[in-house]
C-alpha positions in Angstrom: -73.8 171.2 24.1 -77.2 171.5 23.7 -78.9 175.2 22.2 -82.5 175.4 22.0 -84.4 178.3 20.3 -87.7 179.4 20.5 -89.5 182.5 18.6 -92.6 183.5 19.0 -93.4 186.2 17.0 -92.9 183.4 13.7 -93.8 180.4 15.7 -90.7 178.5 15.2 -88.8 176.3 17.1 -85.1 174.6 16.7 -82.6 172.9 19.0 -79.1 171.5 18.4 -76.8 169.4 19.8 -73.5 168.8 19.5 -70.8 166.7 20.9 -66.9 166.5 20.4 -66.9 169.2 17.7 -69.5 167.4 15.2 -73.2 168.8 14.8 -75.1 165.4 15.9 -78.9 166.9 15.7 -80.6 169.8 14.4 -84.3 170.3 14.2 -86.4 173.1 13.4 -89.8 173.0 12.8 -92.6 176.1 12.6 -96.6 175.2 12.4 -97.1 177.2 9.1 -93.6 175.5 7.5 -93.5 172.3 9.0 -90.6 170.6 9.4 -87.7 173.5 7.8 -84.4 171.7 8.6 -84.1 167.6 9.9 -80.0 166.8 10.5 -79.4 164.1 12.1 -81.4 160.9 13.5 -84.2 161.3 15.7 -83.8 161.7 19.7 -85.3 159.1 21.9 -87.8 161.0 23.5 -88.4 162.7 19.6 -89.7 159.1 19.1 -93.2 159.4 20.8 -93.8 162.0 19.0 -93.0 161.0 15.0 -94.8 157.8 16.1 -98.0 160.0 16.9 -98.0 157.8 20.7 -97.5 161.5 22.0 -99.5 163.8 19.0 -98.7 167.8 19.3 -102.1 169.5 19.7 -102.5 172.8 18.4 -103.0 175.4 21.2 -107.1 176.9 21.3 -105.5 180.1 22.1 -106.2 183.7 20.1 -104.0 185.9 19.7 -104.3 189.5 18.7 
C-alpha cells in the first residue's frame, strides 16, 4: 500500500509504503523543516534526487 500526503497550507509533503503488515518507507519532508521524519532506505527513483542528478528547485511563485 502506498499513502501519499500533500498539504499546502504548511508546505509539507509525506508518503508511505507498506508491504505484508511492516512499514518499509516513510518520508516527510517540508521546505521550512527539511527533512522531519526518514524511515526506511531510500526508493530508487528517491536516488536522483539525494544524489542532486535531479535537484528540487524552489518554485518563483508568490503567494498571498
Amino acid at each position: 500500500m502506498v499513502l501519499h500526503l500533500m498539504h499546502s497550507v504548511v508546505d509539507r509533503c509525506a508518503s508511505t509504503v507498506r508491504q505484508g503488515g511492516g512499514l518499509e518507507r516513510s518520508p516527510a519532508l517540508s521546505p521550512n523543516s527539511g527533512v522531519v521524519e526518514n524511515i526506511g532506505g531510500p526508493l530508487p527513483f528517491e536516488t536522483l534526487y539525494g544524489a542532486e542528478a535531479a535537484p528540487v528547485r524552489r518554485s518563483s511563485v508568490t503567494h498571498g
